[in-house]
C-alpha positions as CSV (number, residue, x, y, z in Angstrom):
1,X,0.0,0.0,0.0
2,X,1.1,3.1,-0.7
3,X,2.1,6.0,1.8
4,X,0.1,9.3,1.3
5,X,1.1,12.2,-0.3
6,X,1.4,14.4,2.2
7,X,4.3,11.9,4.2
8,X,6.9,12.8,1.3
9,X,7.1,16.7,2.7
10,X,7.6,15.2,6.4
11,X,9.9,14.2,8.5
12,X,9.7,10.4,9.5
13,X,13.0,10.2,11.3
14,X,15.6,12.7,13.0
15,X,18.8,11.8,14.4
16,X,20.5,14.0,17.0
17,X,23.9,14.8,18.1
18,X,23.8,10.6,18.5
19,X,26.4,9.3,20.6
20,X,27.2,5.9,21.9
21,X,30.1,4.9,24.3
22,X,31.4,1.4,24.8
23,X,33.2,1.9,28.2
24,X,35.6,5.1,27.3
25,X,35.7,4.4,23.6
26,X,33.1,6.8,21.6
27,X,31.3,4.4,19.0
28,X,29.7,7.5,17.4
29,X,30.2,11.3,18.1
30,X,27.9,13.5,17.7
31,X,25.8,11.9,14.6
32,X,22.9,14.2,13.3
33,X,20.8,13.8,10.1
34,X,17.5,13.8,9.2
35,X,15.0,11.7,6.2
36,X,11.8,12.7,4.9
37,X,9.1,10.3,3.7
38,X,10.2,9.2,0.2
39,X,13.9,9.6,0.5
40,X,16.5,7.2,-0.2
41,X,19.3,7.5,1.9
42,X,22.8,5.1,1.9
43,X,25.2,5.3,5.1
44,X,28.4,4.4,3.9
45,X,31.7,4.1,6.1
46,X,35.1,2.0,6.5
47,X,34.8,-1.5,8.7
48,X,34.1,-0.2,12.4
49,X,33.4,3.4,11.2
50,X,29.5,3.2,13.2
51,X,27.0,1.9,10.6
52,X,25.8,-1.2,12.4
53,X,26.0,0.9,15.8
54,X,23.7,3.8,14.3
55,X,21.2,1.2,12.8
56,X,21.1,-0.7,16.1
57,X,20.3,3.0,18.0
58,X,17.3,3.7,15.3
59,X,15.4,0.6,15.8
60,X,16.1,-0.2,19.1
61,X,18.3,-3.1,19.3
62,X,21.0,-0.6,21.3
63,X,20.1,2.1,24.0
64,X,22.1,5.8,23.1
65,X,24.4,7.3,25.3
66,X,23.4,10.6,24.3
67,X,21.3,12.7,22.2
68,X,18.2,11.9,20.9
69,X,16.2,9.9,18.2
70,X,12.6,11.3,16.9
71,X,10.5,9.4,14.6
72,X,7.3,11.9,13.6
73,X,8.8,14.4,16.4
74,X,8.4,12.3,19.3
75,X,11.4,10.8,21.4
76,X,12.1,7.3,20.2
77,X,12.9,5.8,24.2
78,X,9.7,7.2,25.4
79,X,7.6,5.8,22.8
80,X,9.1,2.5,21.2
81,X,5.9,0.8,20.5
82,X,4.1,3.3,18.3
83,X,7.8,4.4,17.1
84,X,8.3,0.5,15.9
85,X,4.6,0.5,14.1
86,X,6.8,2.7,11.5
87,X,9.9,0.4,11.3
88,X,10.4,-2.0,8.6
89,X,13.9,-3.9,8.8
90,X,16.1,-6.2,7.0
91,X,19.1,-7.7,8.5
92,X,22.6,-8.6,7.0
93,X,21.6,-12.4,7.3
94,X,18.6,-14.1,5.8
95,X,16.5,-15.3,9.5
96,X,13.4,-16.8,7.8
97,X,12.5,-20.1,8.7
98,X,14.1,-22.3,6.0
99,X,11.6,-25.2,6.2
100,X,8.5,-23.4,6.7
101,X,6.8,-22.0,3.2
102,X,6.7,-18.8,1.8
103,X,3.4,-18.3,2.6
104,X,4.2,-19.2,6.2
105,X,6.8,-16.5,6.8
106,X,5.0,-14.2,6.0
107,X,1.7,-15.5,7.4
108,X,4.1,-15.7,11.1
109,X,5.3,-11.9,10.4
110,X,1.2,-11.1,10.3
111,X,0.3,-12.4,13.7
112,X,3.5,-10.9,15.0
113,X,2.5,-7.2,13.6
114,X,-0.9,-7.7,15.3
115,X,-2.4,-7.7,11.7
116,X,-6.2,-8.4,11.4
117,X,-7.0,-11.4,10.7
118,X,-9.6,-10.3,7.8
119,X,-6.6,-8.8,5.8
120,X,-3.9,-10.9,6.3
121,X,-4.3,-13.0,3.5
122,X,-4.6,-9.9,1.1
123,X,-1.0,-8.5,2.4
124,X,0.3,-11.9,1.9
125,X,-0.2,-11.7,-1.8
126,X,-0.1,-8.7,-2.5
127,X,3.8,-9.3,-0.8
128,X,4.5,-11.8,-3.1
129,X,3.0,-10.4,-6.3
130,X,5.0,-7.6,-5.6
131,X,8.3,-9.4,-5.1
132,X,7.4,-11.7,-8.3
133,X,7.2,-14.9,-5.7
134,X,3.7,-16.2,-6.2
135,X,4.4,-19.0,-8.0
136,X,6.3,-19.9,-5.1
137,X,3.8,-19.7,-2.2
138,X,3.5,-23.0,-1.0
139,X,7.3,-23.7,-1.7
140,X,9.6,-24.3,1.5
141,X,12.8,-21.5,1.9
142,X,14.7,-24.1,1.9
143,X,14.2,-24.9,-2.0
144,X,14.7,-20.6,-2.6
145,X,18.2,-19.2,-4.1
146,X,19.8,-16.5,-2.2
147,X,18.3,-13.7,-4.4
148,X,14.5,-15.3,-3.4
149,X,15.3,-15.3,-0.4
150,X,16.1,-11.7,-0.1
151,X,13.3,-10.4,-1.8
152,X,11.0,-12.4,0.7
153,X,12.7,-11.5,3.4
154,X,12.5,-7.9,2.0
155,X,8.5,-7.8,1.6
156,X,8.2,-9.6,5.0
157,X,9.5,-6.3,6.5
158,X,6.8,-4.4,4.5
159,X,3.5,-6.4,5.4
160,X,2.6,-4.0,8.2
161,X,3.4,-0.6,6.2
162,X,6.4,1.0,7.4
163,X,7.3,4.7,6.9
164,X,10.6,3.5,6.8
165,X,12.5,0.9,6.1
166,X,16.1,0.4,6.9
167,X,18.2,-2.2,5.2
168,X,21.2,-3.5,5.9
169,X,23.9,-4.5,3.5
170,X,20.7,-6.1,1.7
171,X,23.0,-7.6,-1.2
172,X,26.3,-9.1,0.0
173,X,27.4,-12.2,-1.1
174,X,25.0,-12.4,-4.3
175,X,26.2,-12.4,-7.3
176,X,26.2,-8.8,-9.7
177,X,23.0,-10.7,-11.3
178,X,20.6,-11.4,-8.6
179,X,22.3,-7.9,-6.9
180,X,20.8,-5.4,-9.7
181,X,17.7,-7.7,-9.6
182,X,17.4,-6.8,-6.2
183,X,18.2,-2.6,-6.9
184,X,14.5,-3.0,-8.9
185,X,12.6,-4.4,-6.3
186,X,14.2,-2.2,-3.9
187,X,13.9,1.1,-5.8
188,X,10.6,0.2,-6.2
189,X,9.7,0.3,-2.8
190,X,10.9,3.5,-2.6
191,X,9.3,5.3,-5.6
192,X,6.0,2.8,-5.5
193,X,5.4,2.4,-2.3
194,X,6.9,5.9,-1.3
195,X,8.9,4.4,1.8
196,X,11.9,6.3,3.1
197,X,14.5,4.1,3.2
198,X,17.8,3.9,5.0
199,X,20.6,1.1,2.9
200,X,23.9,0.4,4.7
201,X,26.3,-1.2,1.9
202,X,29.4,-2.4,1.7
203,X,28.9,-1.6,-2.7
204,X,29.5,1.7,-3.0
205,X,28.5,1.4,-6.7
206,X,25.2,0.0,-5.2
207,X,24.3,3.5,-3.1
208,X,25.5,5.3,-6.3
209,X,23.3,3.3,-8.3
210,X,20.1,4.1,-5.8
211,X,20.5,6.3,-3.2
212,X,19.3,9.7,-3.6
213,X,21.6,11.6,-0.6
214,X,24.5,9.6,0.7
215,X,26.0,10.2,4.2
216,X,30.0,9.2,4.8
217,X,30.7,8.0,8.0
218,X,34.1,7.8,9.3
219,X,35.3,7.1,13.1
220,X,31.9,7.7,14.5
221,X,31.3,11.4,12.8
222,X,29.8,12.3,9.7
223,X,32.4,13.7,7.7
224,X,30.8,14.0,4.2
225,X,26.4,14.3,3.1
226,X,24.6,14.9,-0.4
227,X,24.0,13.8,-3.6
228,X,26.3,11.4,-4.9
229,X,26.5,13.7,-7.9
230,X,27.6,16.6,-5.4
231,X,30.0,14.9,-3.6
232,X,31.5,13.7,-6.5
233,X,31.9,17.6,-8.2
234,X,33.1,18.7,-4.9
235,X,36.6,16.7,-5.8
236,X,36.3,17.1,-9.6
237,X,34.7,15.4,-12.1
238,X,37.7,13.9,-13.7
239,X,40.5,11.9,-12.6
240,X,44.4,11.3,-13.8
241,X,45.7,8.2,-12.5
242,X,49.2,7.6,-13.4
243,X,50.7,4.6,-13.2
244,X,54.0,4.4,-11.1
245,X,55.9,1.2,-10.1
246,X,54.4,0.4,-6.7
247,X,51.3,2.6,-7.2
248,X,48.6,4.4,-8.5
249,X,49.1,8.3,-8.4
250,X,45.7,10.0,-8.7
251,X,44.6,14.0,-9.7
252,X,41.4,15.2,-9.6
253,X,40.2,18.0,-12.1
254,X,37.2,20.0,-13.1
255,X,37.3,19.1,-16.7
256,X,38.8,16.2,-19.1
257,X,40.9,18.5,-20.7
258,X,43.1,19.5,-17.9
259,X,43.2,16.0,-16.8
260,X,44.7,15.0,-20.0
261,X,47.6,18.0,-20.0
262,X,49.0,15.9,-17.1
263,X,48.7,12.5,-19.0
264,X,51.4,10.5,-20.6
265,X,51.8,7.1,-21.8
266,X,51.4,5.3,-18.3
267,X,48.3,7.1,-17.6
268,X,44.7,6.8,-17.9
269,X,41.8,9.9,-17.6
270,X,38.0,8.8,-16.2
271,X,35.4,10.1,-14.6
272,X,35.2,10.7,-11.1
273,X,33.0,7.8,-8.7
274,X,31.4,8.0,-5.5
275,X,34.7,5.5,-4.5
276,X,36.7,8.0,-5.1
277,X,35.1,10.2,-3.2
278,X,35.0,8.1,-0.4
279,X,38.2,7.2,-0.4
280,X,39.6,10.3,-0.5
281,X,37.5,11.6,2.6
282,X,38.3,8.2,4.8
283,X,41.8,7.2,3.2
284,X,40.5,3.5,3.5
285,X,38.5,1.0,1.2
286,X,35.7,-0.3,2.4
287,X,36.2,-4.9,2.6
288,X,33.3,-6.2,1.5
């Protein structure tokens, strides 16, 4: 079902000044952003930067330290019940039940989500016409690839009609194949349905490919926020990599032309990616 018009101009979640201590070590310090209904938004950061810390805070897994976290303006820790009725979520790992059918899960998520009875069998299929599974409704996980599984366990997390929907390195381990597959049904939660959704990947091509704003996080701060397309003209929209014996030497210009002045025979001119941007922000690759 989709959201109303009038949830795209609000704001469903705002984070802020988040911070979260383990003992003395500051996990996150100080994050603050905000997503409107509608938005696609991807958190991207190096291995231990504060991505899984931030989506634990947000739906509750992890209490704060300090600051605050609103969903539709009210305080997230005094209101978790009606705060969760606008969560959807999809973890790293696939935690269906492998030998119950598709039908099943879902039927199970229902009944947890204090569904009606009289309409659980409409969200059912209407789940899995929209992720292209019903031909597979009376099918056990167990028989699913890993790309069916996904998409299951991605309209699972939509049966009760979140607001927003965080997900969670979504695609690793699939191959490119079943990945883009996966970018439609995803994109099309977002621009059918009209839920907000936060993506944490470990594919920076992937929040490229779908994310409308993109926050860089790096040590527990946010260090870099915007359009991919911004971010990238904020370091040039070309770049000169020359090829040295033990490395590759790289030059960022405004346009191709001044990036070729600089090139010789062991060089090679392209255009600027969001993992260049990233990488020159954090100084690190992200290990996927």
């Amino acid at each position: 079902m989709k959201n109303s018009a009038g949830d795209k101009d609000r704001t469903v979640l705002s984070v802020e000044g988040l911070v979260k201590k383990y003992g003395k070590k500051k996990a996150l310090q100080g994050v603050s952003f905000k997503i409107a209904g509608g938005d696609f938004l991807g958190l991207l950061g190096p291995n231990g930067a504060g991505k899984t810390t931030t989506i634990k805070i947000l739906t509750g897994l992890t209490k704060l330290t300090e600051g605050g976290v609103y969903y539709y303006g009210k305080d997230f820790s005094g209101h978790p019940r009606e705060a969760k009725r606008f969560i959807g979520m999809v973890p790293q790992q696939s935690n269906l039940d492998r030998d119950l059918t598709a039908f099943q899960n879902l039927y199970l998520h229902t009944i947890l989500h204090g569904i009606p009875k009289p309409l659980r069998m409409e969200k059912i299929d209407e789940a899995l016409e929209f992720a292209g599974l019903k031909e597979y409704r009376d099918r056990q996980v167990k028989t699913f690839s890993g790309g069916m599984r996904r998409r299951l366990v991605i309209v699972r997390a939509l049966l009760h009609e979140p607001r927003i929907l965080f997900l969670d390195e979504p695609t690793v381990g699939l191959d490119p194949q079943i990945r883009r597959t996966l970018w439609e049904l995803i994109l099309k939660v977002n621009q059918v349905k009209g839920t907000a959704i936060l993506l944490t990947t470990h594919y920076i091509e992937e929040a490229e490919k779908l994310c409308g704003r993109v926050l860089i996080i790096n040590r527990g701060r946010i260090i870099a926020e915007g359009p991919p397309d911004d971010l990238k003209k904020d370091i040039g929209r070309y770049v000169l990599e020359i090829f040295l014996e033990n490395r590759i030497e790289e030059h960022f210009f405004p346009t191709r032309e001044e990036a070729l002045e600089g090139c010789d025979h062991s060089c090679k001119v392209r255009e600027v990616t969001l993992e260049d941007v990233f990488l020159k922000l954090t100084g690190r690759r992200i290990n996927v």
